[in-house]
MARMARSE-32436 format. One record per residue (C-alpha): residue in one letter; residue number from 1; x, y, z. Coordinates in nm, 2 decimals. Layout:
% MARMARSE-32436
<r a, k NUM, c1 X, c2 Y, c3 Z>
...
END
This chain:
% MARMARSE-32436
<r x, k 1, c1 -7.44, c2 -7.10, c3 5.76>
<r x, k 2, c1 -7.15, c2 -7.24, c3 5.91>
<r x, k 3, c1 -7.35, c2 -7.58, c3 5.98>
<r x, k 4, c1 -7.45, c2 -7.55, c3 5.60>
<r x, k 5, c1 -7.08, c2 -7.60, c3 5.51>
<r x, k 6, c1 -7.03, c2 -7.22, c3 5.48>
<r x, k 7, c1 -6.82, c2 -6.98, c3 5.63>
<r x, k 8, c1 -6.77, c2 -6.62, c3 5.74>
<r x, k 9, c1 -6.41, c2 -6.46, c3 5.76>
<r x, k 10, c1 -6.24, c2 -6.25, c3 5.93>
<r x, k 11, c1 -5.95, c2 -6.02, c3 5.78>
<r x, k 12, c1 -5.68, c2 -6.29, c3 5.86>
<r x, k 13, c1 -5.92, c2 -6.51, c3 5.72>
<r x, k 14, c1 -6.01, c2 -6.73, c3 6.02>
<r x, k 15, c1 -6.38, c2 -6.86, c3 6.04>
<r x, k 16, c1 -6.56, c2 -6.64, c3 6.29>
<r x, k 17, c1 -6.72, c2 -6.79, c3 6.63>
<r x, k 18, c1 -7.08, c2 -6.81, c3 6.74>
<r x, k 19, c1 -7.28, c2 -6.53, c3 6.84>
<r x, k 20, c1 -7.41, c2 -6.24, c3 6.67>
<r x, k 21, c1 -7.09, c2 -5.99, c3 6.83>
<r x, k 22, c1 -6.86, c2 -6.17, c3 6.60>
<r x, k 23, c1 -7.01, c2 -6.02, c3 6.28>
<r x, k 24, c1 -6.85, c2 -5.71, c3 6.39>
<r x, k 25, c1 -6.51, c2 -5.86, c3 6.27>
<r x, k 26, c1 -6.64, c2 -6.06, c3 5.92>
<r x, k 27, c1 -6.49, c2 -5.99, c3 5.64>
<r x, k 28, c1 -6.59, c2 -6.21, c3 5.38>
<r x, k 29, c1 -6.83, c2 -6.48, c3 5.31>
<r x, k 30, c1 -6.76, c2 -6.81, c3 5.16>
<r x, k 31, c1 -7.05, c2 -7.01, c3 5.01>
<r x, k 32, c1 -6.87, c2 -7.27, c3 4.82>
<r x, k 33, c1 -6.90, c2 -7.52, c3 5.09>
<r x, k 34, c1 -7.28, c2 -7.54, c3 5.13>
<r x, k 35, c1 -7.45, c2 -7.86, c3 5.13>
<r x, k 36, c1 -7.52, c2 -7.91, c3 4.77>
<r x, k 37, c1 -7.86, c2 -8.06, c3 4.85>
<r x, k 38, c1 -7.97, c2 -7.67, c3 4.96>
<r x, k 39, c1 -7.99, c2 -7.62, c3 4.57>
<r x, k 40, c1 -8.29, c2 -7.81, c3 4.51>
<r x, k 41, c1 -8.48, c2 -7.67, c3 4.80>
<r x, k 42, c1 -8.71, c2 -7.41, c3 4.77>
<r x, k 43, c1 -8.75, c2 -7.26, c3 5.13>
<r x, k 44, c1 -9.04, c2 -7.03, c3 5.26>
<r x, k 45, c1 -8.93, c2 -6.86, c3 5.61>
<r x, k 46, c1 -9.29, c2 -6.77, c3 5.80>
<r x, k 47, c1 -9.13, c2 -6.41, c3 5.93>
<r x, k 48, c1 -9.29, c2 -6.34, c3 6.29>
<r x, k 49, c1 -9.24, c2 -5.92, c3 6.29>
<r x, k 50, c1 -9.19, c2 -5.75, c3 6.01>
<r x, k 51, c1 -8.84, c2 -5.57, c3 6.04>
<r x, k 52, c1 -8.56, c2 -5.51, c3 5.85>
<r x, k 53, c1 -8.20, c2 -5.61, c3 5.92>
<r x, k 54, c1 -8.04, c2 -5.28, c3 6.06>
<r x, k 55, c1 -8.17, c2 -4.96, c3 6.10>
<r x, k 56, c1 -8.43, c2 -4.84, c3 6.42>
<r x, k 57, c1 -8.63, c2 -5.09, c3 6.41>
<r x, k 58, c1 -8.32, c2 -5.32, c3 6.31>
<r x, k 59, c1 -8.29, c2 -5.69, c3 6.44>
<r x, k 60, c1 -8.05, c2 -5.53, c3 6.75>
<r x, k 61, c1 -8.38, c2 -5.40, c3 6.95>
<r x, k 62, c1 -8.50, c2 -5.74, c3 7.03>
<r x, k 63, c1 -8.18, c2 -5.85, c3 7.22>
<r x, k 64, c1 -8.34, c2 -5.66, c3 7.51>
<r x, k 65, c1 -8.61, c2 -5.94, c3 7.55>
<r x, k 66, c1 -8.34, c2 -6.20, c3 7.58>
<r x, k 67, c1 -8.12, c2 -6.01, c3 7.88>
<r x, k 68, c1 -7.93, c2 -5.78, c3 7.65>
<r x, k 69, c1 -7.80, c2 -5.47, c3 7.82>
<r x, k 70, c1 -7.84, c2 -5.11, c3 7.64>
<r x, k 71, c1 -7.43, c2 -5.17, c3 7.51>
<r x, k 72, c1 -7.43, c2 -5.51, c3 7.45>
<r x, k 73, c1 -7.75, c2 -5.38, c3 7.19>
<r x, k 74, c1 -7.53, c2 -5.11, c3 7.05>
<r x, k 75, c1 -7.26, c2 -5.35, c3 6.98>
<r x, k 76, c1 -7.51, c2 -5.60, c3 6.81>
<r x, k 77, c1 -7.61, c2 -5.30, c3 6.59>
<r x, k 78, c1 -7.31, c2 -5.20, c3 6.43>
<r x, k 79, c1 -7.19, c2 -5.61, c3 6.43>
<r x, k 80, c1 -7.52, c2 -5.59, c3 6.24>
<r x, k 81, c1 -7.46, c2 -5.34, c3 5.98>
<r x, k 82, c1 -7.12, c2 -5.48, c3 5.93>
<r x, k 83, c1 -7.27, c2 -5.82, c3 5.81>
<r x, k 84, c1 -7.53, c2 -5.62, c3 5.60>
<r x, k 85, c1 -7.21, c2 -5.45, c3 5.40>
<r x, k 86, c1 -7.05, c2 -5.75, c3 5.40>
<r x, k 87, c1 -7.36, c2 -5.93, c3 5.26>
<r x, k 88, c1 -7.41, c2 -5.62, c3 4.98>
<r x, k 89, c1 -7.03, c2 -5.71, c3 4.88>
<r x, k 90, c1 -7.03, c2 -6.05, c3 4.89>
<r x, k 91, c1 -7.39, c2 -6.20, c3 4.74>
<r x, k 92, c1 -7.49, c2 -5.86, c3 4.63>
<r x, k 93, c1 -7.81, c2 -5.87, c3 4.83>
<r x, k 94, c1 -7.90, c2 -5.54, c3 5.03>
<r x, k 95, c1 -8.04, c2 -5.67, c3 5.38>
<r x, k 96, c1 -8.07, c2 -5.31, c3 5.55>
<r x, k 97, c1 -8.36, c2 -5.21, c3 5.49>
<r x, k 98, c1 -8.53, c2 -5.48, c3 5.35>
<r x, k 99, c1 -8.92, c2 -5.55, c3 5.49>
<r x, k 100, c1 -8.86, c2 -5.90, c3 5.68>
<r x, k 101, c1 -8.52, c2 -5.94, c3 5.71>
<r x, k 102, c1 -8.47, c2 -5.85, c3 6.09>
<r x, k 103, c1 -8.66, c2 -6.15, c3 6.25>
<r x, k 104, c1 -8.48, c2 -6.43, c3 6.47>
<r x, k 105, c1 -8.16, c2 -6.21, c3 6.48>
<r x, k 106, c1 -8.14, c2 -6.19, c3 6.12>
<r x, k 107, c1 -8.21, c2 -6.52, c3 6.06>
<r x, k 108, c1 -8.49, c2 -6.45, c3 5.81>
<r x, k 109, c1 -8.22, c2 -6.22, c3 5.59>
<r x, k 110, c1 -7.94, c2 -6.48, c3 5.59>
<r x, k 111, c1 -8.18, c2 -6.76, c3 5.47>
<r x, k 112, c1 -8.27, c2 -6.53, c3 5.20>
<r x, k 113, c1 -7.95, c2 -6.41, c3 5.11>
<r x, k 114, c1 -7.76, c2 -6.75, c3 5.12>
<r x, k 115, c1 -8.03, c2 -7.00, c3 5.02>
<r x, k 116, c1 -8.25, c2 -6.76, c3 4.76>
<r x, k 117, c1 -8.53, c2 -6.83, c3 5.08>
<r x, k 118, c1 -8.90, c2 -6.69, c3 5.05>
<r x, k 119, c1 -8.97, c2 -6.46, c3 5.33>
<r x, k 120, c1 -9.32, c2 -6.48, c3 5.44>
<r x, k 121, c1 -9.55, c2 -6.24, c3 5.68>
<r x, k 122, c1 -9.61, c2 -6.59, c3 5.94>
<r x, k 123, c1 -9.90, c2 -6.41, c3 6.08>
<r x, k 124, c1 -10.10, c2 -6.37, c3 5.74>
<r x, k 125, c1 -9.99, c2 -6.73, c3 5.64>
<r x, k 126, c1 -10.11, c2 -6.86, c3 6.00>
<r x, k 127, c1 -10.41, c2 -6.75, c3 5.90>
<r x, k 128, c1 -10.44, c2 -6.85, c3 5.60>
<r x, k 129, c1 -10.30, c2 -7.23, c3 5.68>
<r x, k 130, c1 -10.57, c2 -7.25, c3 5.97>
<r x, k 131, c1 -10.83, c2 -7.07, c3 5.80>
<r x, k 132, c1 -10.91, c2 -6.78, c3 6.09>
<r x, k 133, c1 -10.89, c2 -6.50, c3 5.84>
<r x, k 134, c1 -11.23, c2 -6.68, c3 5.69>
<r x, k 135, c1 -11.37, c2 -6.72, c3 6.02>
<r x, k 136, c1 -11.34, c2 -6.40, c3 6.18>
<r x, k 137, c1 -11.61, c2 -6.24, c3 5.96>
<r x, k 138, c1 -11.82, c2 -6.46, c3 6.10>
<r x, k 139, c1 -11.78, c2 -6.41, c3 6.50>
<r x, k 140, c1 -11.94, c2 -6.28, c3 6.77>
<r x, k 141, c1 -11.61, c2 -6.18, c3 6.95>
<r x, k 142, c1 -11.22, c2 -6.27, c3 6.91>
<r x, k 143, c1 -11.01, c2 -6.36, c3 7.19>
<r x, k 144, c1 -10.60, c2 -6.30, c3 7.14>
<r x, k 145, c1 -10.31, c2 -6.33, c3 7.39>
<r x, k 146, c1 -9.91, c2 -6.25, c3 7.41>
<r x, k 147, c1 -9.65, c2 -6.26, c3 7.67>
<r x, k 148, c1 -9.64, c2 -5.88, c3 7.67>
<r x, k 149, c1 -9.82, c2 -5.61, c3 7.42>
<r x, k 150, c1 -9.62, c2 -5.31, c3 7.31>
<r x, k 151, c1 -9.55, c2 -5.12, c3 7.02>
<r x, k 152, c1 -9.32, c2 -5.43, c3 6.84>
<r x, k 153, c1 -9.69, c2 -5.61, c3 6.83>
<r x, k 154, c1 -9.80, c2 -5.42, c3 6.56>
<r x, k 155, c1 -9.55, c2 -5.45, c3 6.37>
<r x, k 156, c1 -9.66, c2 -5.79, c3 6.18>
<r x, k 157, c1 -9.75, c2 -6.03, c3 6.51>
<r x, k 158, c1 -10.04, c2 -6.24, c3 6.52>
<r x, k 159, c1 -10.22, c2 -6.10, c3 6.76>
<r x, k 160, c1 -10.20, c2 -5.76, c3 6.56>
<r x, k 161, c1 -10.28, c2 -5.94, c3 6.26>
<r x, k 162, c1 -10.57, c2 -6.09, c3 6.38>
<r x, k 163, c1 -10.73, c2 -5.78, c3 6.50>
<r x, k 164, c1 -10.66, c2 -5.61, c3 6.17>
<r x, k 165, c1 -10.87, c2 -5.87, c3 6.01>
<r x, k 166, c1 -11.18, c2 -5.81, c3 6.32>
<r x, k 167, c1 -11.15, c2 -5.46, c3 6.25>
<r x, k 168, c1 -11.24, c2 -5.50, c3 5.90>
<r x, k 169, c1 -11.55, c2 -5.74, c3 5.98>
<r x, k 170, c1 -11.66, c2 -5.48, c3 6.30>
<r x, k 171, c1 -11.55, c2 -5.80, c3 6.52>
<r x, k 172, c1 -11.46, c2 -5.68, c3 6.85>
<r x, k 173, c1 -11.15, c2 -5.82, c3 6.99>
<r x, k 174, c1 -11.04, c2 -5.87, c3 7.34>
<r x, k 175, c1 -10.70, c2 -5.93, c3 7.47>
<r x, k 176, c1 -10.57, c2 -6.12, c3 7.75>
<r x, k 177, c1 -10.17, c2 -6.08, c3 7.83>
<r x, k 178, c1 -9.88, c2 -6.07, c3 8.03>
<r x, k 179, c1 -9.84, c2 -5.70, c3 8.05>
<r x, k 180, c1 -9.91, c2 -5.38, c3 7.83>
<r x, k 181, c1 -9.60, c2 -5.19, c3 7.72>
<r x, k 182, c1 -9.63, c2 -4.84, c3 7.75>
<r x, k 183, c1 -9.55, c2 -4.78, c3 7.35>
<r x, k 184, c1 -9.87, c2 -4.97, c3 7.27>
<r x, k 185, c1 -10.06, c2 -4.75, c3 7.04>
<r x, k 186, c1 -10.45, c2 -4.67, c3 7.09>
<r x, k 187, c1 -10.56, c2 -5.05, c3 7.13>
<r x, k 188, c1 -10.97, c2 -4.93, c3 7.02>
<r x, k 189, c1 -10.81, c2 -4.78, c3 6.69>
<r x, k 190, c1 -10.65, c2 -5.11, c3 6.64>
<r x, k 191, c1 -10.99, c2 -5.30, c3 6.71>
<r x, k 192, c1 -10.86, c2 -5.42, c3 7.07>
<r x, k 193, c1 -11.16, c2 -5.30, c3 7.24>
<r x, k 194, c1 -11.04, c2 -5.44, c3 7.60>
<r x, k 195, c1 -10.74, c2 -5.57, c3 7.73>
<r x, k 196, c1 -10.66, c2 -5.75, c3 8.07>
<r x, k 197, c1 -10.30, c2 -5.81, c3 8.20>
<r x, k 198, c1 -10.14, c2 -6.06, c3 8.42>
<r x, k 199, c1 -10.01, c2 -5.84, c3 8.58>
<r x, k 200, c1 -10.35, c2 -5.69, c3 8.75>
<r x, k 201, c1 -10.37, c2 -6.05, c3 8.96>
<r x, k 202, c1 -10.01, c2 -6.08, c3 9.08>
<r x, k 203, c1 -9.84, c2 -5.87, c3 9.31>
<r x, k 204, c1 -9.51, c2 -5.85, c3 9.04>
<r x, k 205, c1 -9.39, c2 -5.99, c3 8.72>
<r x, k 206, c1 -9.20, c2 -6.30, c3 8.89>
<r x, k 207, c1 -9.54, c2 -6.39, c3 9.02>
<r x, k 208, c1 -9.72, c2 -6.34, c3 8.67>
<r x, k 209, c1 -9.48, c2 -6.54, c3 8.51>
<r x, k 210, c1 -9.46, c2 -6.84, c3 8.76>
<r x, k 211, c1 -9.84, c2 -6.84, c3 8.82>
<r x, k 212, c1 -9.92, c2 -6.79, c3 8.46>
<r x, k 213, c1 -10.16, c2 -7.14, c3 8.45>
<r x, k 214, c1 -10.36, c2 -7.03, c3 8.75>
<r x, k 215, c1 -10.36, c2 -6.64, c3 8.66>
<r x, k 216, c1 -10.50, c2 -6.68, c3 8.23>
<r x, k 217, c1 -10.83, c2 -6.82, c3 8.33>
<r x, k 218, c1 -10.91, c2 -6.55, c3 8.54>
<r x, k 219, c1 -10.78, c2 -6.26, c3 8.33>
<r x, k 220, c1 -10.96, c2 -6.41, c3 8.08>
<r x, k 221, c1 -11.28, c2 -6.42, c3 8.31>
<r x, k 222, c1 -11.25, c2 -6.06, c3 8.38>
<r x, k 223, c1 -11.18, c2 -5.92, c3 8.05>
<r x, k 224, c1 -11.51, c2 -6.12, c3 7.91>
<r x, k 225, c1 -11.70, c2 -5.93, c3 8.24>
<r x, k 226, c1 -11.56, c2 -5.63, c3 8.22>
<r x, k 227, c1 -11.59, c2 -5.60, c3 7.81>
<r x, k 228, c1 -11.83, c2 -5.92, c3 7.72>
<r x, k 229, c1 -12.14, c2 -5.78, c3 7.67>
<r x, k 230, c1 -12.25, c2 -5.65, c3 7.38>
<r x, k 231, c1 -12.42, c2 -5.33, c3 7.49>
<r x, k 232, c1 -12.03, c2 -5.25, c3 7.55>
<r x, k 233, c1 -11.94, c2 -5.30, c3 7.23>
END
C-alpha cells in the first residue's frame, strides 16, 4: 500500500514500518495518495489457499513455514486482527472471516480491500488457463507433487485441487513429495491412492532438500512400482 502512495497510521499519526508486527500499532488508513492509475485497473488475485484473514485458520499459521516461532505467530495474530478492525473502520470491508483473504500474509485481503481486487481460487483457474481440468477425465493416472503435504493442502492447493477433479472421473492419483504432515487427512478418500516422500531416500530433511534433483526421479520411480499397476488400483 505504502508503495501505492498509501499509508497506514499509527495513533501519533506516523506512517508505520515494514513487516506484518507493525499492524499491531495502525490506527488509521489513508488512501488518498494511491496512484491514480490503480482506478482503471481491474485486478484478479489467483489466491493459492483458501483462508480467511484472522481467525484459526487465519493468515498468522503460515509464518511457521517461513522460520516464525510459536510467539512471534501469536503476535502476527493479534497485529492481524488489529488491521482487520482497522480495515472494517476505515474502508468498511470486513476481512476476518472472509474465504480468500488470508493468502500471502494478507496480501490477497488488502488488494481487495484497497484496490476493489477479484480474489480468485488459483488452483481452479490453473486449471482452467492450462486446460487439466478437461484432461483429467481422460487419463490413465495423475501424477502431483508439493514440498510437504499436510492438512493446509486441502485447503484450496493445486495438488488438492487436482485430485478433487481425478476423484470425480475415478482417475487415480499418485503423489510424489517432500514429506507427509501428520494432519494430512485420509489421502484414498481424497483420491490420492499412493504417496512417496523425499524423505524415504535421504537419511534427514537437510539431505531431502539439498538432494531434491537426484532424490524426485526415484520417488517418482517407486511410487509408479509400488502403486502403477492397475490391478492396484
Amino acid at each position: 500500500v505504502a508503495a501505492l502512495g498509501g499509508r497506514f497510521r499509527d495513533k501519533e499519526g506516523r506512517a508505520l514500518g515494514p513487516g506484518g508486527a507493525a499492524l499491531a500499532r495502525i490506527n488509521s488508513i489513508e488512501l488518498d495518495g494511491l496512484d491514480p492509475r490503480l482506478a482503471e485497473c481491474s485486478i484478479q488475485v489467483a489466491c493459492d489457499v483458501n483462508i480467511p484473514l484472522c481467525g484459526e485458520m487465519g493468515a498468522w499459521r503460515f509464518a511457521a513455514q517461513k522460520g516464525a516461532t510459536i510467539d512471534i505467530m501469536h503476535e502476527l495474530e493479534q497485529a492481524m486482527n488489529r488491521f482487520a478492525d482497522v480495515v472494517v473502520d476505515g474502508v468498511g470491508v470486513d476481512l476476518r472471516d472472509m474465504p480468500l483473504a488470508g493468502p500471502a500474509g494478507g496480501l490477497a485481503g488488502g488488494l481487495h480491500a484497497f484496490l476493489g481486487a477479484e480474489l480468485l481460487a488459483g488452483a481452479d483457474l490453473i486449471l482452467d488457463i492450462t486446460g487439466m481440468g478437461k484432461r483429467i477425465p481422460g487419463a490413465d493416472l495423475v501424477l502431483v507433487g508439493e514440498g510437504r503435504m499436510d492438512g493446509n493442502t486441502f485447503w484450496g492447493k493445486g495438488p488438492a485441487a487436482i485430485a478433487r477433479g481425478a476423484l470425480a472421473s475415478a482417475v487415480p492419483v499418485l503423489a510424489v513429495v517432500g514429506q507427509l504432515g501428520a494432519d494430512a487427512p485420509d489421502l484414498p478418500s481424497r483420491g490420492i491412492v499412493g504417496i512417496e516422500t523425499l524423505l524415504q531416500h535421504a537419511g534427514s530433511e537437510e539431505q531431502a532438500i539439498a538432494r531434491a534433483k537426484e532424490l524426485i526421479p526415484k520417488a517418482t520411480e517407486a511410487v509408479l512400482k509400488r502403486f502403477g499397476s492397475v490391478d492396484t488400483w
